[in-house]
C-alpha positions in Angstrom: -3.7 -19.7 30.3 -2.5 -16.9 27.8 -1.3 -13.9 29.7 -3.5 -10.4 29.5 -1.9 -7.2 29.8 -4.2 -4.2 29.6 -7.4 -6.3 29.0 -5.8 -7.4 25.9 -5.0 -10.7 25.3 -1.5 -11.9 24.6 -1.5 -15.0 23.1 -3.7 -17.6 21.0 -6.5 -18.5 23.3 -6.7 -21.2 25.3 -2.8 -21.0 25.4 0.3 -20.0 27.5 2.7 -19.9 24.7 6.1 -18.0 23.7 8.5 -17.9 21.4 12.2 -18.5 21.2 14.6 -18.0 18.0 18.4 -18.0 18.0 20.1 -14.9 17.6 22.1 -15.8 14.9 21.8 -18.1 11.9 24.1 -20.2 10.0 23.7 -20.3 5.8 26.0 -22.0 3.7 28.2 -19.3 3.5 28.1 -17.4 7.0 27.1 -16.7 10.6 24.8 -13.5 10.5 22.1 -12.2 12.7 19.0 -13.7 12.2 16.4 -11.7 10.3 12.9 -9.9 11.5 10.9 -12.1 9.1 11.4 -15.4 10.7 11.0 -13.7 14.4 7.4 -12.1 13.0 6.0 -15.2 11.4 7.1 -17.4 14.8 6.0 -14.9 17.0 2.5 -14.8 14.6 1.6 -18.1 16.0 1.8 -17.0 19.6 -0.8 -14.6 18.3 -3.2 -17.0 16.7 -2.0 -17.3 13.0 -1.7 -20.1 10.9 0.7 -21.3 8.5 -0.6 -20.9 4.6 2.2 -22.6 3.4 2.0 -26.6 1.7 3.2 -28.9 5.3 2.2 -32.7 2.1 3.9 -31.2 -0.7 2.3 -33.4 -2.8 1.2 -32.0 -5.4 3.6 -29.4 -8.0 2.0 -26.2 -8.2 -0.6 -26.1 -5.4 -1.7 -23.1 -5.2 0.0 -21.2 -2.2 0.4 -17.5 -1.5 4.4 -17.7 -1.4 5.6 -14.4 -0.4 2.5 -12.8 -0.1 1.9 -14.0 3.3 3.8 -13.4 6.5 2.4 -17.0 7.2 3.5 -18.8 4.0 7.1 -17.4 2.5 6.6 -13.4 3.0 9.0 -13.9 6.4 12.0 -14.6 3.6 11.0 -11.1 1.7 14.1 -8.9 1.0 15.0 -5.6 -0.9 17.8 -5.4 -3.8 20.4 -4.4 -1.2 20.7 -8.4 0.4 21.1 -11.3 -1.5 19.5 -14.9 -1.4 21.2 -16.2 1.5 20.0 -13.0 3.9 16.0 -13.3 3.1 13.9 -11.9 5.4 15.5 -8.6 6.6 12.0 -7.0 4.5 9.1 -9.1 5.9 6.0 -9.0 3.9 2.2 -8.1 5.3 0.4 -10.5 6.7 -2.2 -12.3 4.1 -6.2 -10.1 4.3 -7.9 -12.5 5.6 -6.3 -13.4 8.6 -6.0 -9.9 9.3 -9.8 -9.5 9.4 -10.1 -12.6 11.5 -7.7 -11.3 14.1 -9.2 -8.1 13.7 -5.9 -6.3 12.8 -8.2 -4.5 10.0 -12.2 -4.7 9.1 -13.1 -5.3 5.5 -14.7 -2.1 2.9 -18.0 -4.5 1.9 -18.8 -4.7 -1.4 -22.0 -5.9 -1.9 -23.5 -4.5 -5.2 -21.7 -3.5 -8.6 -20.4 -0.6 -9.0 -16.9 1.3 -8.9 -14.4 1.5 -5.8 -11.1 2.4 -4.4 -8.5 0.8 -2.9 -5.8 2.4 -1.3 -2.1 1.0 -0.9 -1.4 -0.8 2.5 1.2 1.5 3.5 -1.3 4.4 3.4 -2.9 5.6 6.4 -6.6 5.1 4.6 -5.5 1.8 3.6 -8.3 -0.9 3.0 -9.4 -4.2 2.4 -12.3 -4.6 -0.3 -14.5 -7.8 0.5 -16.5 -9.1 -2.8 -19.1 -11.1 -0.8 -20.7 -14.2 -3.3 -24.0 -16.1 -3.4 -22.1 -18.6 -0.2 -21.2 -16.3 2.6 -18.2 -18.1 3.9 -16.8 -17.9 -0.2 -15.9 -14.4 -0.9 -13.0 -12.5 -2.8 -10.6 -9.9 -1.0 -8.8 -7.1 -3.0 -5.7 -5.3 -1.4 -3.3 -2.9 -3.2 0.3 -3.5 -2.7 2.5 -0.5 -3.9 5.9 -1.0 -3.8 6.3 0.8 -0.5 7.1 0.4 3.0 7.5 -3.6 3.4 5.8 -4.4 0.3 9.5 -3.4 -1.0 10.7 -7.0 0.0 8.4 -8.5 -2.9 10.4 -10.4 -5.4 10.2 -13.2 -8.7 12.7 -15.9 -9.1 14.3 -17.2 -12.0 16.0 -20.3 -12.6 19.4 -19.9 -13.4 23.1 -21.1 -12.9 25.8 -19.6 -10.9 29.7 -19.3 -11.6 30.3 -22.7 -10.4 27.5 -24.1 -12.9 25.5 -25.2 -10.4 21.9 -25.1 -10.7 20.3 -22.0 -8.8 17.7 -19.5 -8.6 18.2 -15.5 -9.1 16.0 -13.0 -7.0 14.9 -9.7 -8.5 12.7 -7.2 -6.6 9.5 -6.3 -8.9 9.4 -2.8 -10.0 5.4 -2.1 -9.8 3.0 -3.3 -7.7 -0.3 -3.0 -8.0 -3.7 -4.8 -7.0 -3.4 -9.4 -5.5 -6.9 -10.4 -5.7 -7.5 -13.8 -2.9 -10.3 -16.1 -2.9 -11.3 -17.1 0.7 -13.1 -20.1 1.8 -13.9 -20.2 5.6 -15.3 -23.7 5.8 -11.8 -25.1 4.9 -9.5 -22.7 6.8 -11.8 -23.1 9.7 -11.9 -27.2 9.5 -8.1 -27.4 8.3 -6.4 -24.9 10.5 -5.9 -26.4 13.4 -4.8 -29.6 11.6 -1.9 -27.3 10.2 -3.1 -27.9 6.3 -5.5 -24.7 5.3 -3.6 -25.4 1.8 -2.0 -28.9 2.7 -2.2 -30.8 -1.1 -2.5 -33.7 1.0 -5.7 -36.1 1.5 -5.7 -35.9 5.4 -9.2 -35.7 7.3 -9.9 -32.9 9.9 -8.7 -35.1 12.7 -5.0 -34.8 11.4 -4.3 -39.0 11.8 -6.6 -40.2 9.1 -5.8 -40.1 5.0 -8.5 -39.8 3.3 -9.0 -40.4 -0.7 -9.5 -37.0 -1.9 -8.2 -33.6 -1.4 -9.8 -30.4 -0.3 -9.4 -27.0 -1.8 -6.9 -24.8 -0.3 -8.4 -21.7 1.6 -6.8 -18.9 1.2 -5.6 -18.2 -2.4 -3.4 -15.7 -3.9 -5.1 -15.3 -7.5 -1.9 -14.1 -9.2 -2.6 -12.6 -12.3 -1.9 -15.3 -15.5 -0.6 -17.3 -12.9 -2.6 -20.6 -13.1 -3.3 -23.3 -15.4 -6.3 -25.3 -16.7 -6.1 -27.3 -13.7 -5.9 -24.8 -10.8 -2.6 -25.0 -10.2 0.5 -22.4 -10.5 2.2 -22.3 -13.8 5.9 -23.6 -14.0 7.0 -22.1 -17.8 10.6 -23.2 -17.0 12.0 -19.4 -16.3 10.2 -18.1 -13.4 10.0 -20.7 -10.7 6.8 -21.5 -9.4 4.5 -19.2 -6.6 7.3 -16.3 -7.9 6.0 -15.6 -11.1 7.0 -12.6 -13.3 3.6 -10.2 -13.0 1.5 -11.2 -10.5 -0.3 -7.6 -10.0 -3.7 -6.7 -11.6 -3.1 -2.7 -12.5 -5.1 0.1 -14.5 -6.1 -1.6 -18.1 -6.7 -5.3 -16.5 -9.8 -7.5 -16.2 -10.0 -10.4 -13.7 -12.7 -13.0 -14.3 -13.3 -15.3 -12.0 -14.9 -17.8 -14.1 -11.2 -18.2 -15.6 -10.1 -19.9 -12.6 -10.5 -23.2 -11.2 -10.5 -24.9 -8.1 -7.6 -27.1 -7.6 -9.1 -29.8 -6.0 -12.7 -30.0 -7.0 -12.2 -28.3 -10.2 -15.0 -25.6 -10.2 -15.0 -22.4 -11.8 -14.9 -19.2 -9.3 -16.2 -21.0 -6.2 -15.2 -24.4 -4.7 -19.2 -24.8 -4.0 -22.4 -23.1 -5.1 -25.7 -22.5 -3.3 -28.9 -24.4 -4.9 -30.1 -22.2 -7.6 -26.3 -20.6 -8.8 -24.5 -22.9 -11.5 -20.5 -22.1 -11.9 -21.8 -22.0 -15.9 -23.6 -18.8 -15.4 -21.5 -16.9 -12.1 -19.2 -14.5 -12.9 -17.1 -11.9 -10.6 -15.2 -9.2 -13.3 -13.4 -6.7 -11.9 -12.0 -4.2 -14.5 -9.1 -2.1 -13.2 -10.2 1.4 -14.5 -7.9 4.1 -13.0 -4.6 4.7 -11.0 -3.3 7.9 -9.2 0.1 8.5 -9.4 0.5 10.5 -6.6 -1.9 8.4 -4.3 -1.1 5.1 -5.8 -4.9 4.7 -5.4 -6.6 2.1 -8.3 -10.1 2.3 -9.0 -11.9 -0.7 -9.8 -15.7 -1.3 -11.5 -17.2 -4.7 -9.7 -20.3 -6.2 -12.0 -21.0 -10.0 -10.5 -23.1 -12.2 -12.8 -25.9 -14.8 -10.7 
């Protein structure tokens, strides 16, 4: 049973779990203490979180949150001062939605057009904005991520090659942050979780043994900005390598449509399913990014959501 201390519960329920990591870790090139990240998304499954990133990998360019999940790459974030072989001595924040589910942070509703705020994570007001859609379980989350606190680790790759000649890839922190829009479907993080494949490109069916023909949608998506192609998935443009991409923040002067983006499996615009009565040719979510305070790093957004 998972231990309770204080009334509060420990560990994922149903389970009497723990977590053990070595102290040190070996890279190619040395022996060096190992870092927070990979102690904070371990210990995040004792807790009840699930891995976001890719366990089939296969399909190129399925959409994944990379770094901008404690659960999918953010345990490897890392500020100018390390280099590629100590990642994760900067963790990043754990994706929105999983922080609502464990209740870490309740959602700022947003449930008829109109203009809002959203305050960086590292603020004490910090918030999570929830677009709720025509299907409950389908929504869109907003969070701002300045380039404070742990949102410092947040980094793009290039490709590149080293002084040996050898084919590598070159880390450098971004400079500005700004707003990561996500598109949350509950049906498939709730059916896929505990199968290990919320975003798995794979074709397995809920009960984890069987393949199945077709592939499901992934659940929780990062909707970086210009960061996807016709066919839902992440761009590879042969310079920034793929789920690191070179601007992935939506900022004061930007407009996200959701009708521009398309679900990776079943190919629908904004929404991987519709209720009877709203067509993916007439729904639209835009969200135009009107206003930032410098001081605040507040952005103020204006919501209108076409039926």
């Amino acid at each position: 049973m998972a231990p309770v201390l204080d009334g509060v519960q420990l560990c994922a329920k149903g389970k009497g779990c723990y977590t053990l990591i070595g102290e040190y870790r070996m890279t190619e090139n040395e022996f060096f203490p190992h870092a927070l990240g990979t102690i904070a998304h371990e210990l995040g499954h004792s807790i009840g979180f699930h891995d976001l990133y890719d366990y089939d990998k296969q399909v190129e360019g399925w959409p994944l949150p990379y770094l901008f999940s404690l659960m999918g790459h953010g345990n490897y974030g890392n500020d100018e001062s390390d280099n590629i072989y100590r990642r994760g001595f900067v963790p990043q924040h754990l994706d929105p939605f999983q922080k609502i589910r464990s209740g870490i942070m309740d959602p700022e509703e947003v449930t008829e057009n109109g203009e809002y705020t959203i305050h960086p994570l590292s603020a004490e007001n910090s918030n999570i904005l929830k677009i709720v859609t025509p299907d409950p379980k389908e929504y869109f989350l907003l969070e701002n991520r300045q380039l404070t606190g742990f949102c410092k680790g947040l980094y793009r790759k290039t490709y590149g090659v080293n002084e040996k000649g050898e084919d590598c890839h070159f880390c450098e922190n971004y400079k500005e942050g700004g707003v990561i829009l996500w598109h949350i479907d509950e049906d498939i993080f709730d059916t896929y979780s505990v199968i290990k494949r919320t975003n798995g490109s794979g074709t397995w069916l809920p009960d984890g043994e069987t393949e199945g023909t077709e592939r499901h949608d992934p659940g929780i998506v990062a909707l970086f900005k210009n960061g996807f192609d016709e066919n839902g998935l992440l761009k590879n443009d042969g310079v920034f390598v793929t789920g690191y991409p070179e601007d992935p923040f939506y900022r004061k002067g930007d407009v996200f449509n959701s009708n521009e983006f398309v679900s990776a499996a079943t190919h629908t615009k904004s929404l991987n399913s519709f209720p009877e009565g709203v067509s993916q040719d007439t729904y639209n979510l835009k969200v135009e990014f009107i206003d930032f305070d410098e001081a605040t790093g507040d952005i103020k957004i204006r919501v209108t959501q076409t039926k």
